[in-house]
Structures are given as C-alpha cells and as structure tokens.
C-alpha positions, -999 to 999 in steps of 0.1 A, spaced: 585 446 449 560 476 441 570 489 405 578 528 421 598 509 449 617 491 420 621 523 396 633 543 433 660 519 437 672 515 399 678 553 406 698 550 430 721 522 416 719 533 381 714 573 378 730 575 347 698 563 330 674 591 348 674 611 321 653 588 305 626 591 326 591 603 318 573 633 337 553 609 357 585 586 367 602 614 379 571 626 403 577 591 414 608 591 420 613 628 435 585 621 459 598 589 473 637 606 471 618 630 500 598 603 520 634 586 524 655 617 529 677 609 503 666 638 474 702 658 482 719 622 479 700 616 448 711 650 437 749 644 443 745 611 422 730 628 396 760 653 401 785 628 397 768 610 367 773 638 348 737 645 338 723 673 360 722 697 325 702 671 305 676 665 334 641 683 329 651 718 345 620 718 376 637 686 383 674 696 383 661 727 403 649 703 431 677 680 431 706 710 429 681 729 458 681 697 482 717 694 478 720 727 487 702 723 523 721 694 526 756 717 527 735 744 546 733 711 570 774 703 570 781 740 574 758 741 604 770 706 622 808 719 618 803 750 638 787 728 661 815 707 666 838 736 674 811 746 701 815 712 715 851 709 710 848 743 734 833 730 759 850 701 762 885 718 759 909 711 791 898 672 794 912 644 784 885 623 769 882 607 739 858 619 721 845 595 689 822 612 663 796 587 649 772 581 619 767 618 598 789 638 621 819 619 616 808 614 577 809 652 576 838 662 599 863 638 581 847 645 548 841 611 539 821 601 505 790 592 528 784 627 538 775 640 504 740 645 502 736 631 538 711 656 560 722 653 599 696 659 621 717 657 653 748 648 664 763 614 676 790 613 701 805 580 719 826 588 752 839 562 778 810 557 802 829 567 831 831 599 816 795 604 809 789 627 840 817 651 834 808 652 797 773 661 808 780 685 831 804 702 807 774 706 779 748 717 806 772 746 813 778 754 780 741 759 771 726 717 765 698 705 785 682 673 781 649 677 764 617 673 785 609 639 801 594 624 826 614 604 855 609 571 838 625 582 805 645 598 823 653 565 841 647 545 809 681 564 790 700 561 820 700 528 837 689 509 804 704 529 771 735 535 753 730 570 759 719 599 776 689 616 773 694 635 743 705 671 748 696 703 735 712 736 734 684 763 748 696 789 717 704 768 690 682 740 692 709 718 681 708 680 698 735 658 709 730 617 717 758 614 739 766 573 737 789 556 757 781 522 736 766 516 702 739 491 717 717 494 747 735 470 775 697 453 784 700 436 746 711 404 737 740 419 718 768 443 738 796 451 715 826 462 743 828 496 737 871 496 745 874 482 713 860 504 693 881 529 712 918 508 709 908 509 670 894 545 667 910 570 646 922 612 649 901 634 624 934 655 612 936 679 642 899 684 648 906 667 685 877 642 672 883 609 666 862 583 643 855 550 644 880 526 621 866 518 589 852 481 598 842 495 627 822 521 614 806 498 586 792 471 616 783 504 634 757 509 609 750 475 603 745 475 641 726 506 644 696 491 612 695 455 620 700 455 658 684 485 673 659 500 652 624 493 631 642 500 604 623 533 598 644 557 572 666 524 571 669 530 532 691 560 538 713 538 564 716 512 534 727 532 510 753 546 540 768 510 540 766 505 503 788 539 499 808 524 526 817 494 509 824 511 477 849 535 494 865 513 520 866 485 500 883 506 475 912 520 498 907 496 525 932 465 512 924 446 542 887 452 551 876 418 534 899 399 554 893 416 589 858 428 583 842 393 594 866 382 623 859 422 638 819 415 635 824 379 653 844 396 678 816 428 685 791 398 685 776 417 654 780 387 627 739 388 626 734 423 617 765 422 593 749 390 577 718 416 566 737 443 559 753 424 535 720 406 521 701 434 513 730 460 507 739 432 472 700 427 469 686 466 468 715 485 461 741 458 440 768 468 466 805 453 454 809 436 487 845 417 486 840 382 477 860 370 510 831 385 533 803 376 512 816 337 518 824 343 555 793 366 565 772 334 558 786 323 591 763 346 611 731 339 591 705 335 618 689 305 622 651 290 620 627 311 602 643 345 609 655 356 575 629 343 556 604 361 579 626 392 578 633 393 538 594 400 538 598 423 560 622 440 552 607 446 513 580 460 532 595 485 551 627 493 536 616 511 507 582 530 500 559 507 479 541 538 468 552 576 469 517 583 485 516 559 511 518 524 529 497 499 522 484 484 550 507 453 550 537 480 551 519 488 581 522 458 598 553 449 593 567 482 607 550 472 637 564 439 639 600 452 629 594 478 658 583 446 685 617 430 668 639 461 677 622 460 712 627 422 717 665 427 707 669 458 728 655 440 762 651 405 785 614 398 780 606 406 815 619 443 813 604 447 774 571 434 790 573 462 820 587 486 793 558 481 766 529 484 795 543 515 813 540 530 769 506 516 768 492 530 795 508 561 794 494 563 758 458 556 769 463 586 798 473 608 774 440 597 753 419 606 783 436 637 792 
C-alpha cells in the first residue's frame, strides 16, 4: 500500500497519535480526509481522542469547520424527515430509514461526522405507487430521465427513480429491496421488515442491528464499484464496535442472518478488509463462521488487489493509472452482480452508444 494510503488509514484507527504529525503529513492526510468524505469523521475522532487543542490550529480549524457542515447536514436531513413523515401521514406503511438517515434519526455513533447527501427509504413494494404519489404531491419529482432510465429503475432496480423536491432540492431513493431483483443475490425484503425496529416515536423504523451491518456489507461488496467505499468501511467498522458492544448476541446470529439474506459473500469482505484496513474487533464467533462464505476460485485474490487499489487513495493528488483500471473492473464487477449477462450486455450497449451520441451531439 502507497505510504499516504497507509499514513490515511493509521489516522483513522489510531488518532491519538496525529498530533505527531509533520506539516507535510497533515497536507496528506487532510487532503485525502476530503477526497473520501470523511474530514468531519476524522474531526469527531480527533474530538473524542482528546487532542483537538494540541493539533496545529489551521488544522483543528478544518477539522472542527467540517464537523460543523456535517451537523449543518443532520439538522437539515431531520427537518426533512418531518416533511416526509407529512406527507406520508394517514397511511399505514412501514416506513424503514436506511444507511445515514437512519444513522442520524436514531442518533447512532455512525452518524457522527457522517455527511448525507440524500435520503434512503425502504417501503413494501406494493406500496411504492401510493408512496410515490404521496411525495409527487407534496413537492418530489423524479429527476430528469429518459424513458429507458426511466424503465431501467423501474422494471430492473431496487428503487425508484430518485426524487427531488422542486424547492428544496433535497433527494429521496425510495427502495423497496436493498439489491436490484435482476442480480444474482435477492435478499427477501419481509425479513428485513419482520426484524425492523421503531425509532422512539419518530413513526420511522430502522433496520435491526445485523440487519443493518449486512445492509452495508451488501450495499459495498454487492452493488457498487466500491467508489467512496472507504467511508462505507469505516460505517461497518463503527458498526461493529458499537453493536458488538451492546449487541450480546450479534456474533452468534450475525452469520446464520447473512446465510439466510444470501449475503454470506459480501459479509465475508466486509469482514476481510474491515480487520485488514481499519483493525475492526469483529467477535471471534463470526470471524470463524464468515469463512464459510469466502468465494471461491480466484475471486478474493483478484479482489484483495483490487480492492487496495480502489478503496483508499494511493496519493492525495490522484490515481495512478492502475487505480484506474481497477475502478473500471470493480465497476464491470458491480454490473455483472447487478444483471444475467444477456440484460448487462443490452444494458452496457444501450450506455455506450448513448455515450458516443452525446459525443456527436
């Protein structure tokens, strides 16, 4: 690993010794804290280490500013949540936050630091046309698209379009499933339900805790390129720490839950590189068990190479261009999970072309 990749990740498992850093370490490390959108995370750790005062004051002026947007953020996705809350009032239908918004709403140790870009809700699927026309009357449309995005969210995704309110500009991912039903993986979305959890009297609910941990394990190693995926780690590393600390029986049920979602795979990396970057204290129970769902062949050797490529910055300037190509490949990966090969090979063409138009034009 890249010598600013490894000095990022020592300061995020060990901040306690930033205040030994040199001028030049910390434009390393603040720089890379900003490509990963994890300087108000970085911030609260420093917080909690007890060393804001004895940090260089420009840099403890950054830190205690990001965390500040990050609040800004909280404050903002709250009153947002009573908006939707509004407009959903009079129905019956379950309404489960997901990823930052339930962090935030039930004020869990993951939301500290966390910036939220938009908000994640999961509703039964046979409720996905009422929920939609309840937001489209309260001021969300989906964003612009043409009919075969349009087509592509609907018939083939675990979600709507995404919606966005005409005043606010805020955006909501309705889901009705936390994978897209075309992949190779389909987690049954009533159980997640059967096991969620009230937010105190919000009228949200929340995932249960091993729930939400293989929901994020889900969401990095299942359906994405693993783009920003550092902040997602260190969301499951917090998770672990917390849960596993008030949690008494997340080591025993943790693995049977991911065998029965069919998520063993992306729990097997989670763990793997959540001990490996991040020296996460998984419980020693699912450490032994998660073994169980280690993919076979060449797959986790090829994707421990990737995955040092594209999880965390090798510079604070850049990617090299072998960070590059293993995006690419992680983002053909994602694809190749997310759809049967005929469907990925329509999907990929229609892109193409419609890239090379858009050349032309």
């Amino acid at each position: 690993m890249a010598p600013g990749a490894e000095l990022f990740l020592t300061a995020l498992r060990e901040p306690g010794q930033l205040e030994r850093l040199s001028p030049r370490q910390w434009r390393s490390v603040l720089r890379t804290a900003r490509r990963t959108a994890l300087h108000p995370r970085l911030g609260a750790f420093v917080a909690q280490a007890g060393i804001t005062d004895r940090l260089p004051p420009r840099v403890r002026e950054q830190l205690q500013a990001a965390e500040l947007v990050a609040e800004h953020h909280h404050r903002l996705l709250r009153w947002e949540l009573g908006r939707i809350r509004r407009a959903l009032a009079g129905t019956a239908i379950p309404t489960v936050l997901l990823k930052g918004a339930a962090y935030v709403a039930a004020d869990l140790p993951m939301a500290r630091g966390r910036l939220a870009d938009d908000i994640d809700l999961l509703v039964p699927r046979e409720s996905l046309e009422e929920v939609e026309r309840l937001l489209r009357e309260w001021g969300w449309e989906p964003l612009p698209a043409d009919e075969y995005d349009d087509h592509y969210y609907r018939a083939w995704m675990h979600e709507l379009p995404p919606l966005r309110h005409r005043e606010r500009g805020t955006v909501l991912d309705v889901h009705h499933t936390i994978l897209p039903p075309t992949g190779r993986v389909r987690p049954d979305p009533r159980l997640l339900f059967e096991a969620s959890q009230p937010i105190g009297s919000s009228g949200y609910r929340m995932l249960a805790p091993h729930d939400m941990l293989l929901h994020s394990a889900a969401h990095l190693f299942q359906d994405s390129d693993l783009a920003g995926g550092l902040r997602d780690l260190s969301d499951l590393d917090l998770m672990f720490r917390h849960f596993g600390a008030h949690d008494a029986g997340l080591g025993e049920q943790l693995v049977p839950r991911a065998e029965q979602l069919q998520l063993a795979g992306p729990l097997f990396y989670a763990v793997r590189y959540a001990v490996e970057f991040l020296n996460t204290p998984v419980p020693d129970r699912v450490r032994s068990q998660v073994r169980c769902g280690r993919p076979g062949g060449v797959s986790v050797w090829l994707m421990d190479r990737l995955a040092h490529k594209a999880l965390v910055p090798e510079t604070c300037d850049g990617e090299s261009w072998l960070a590059m190509a293993a995006r690419g490949l992680l983002y053909l990966r994602a694809h190749w999970l997310r759809m049967p090969p005929g469907l990925l090979l329509r999907h990929l063409s229609w892109k193409a072309w419609r890239a090379v138009q858009k050349r032309q034009g």
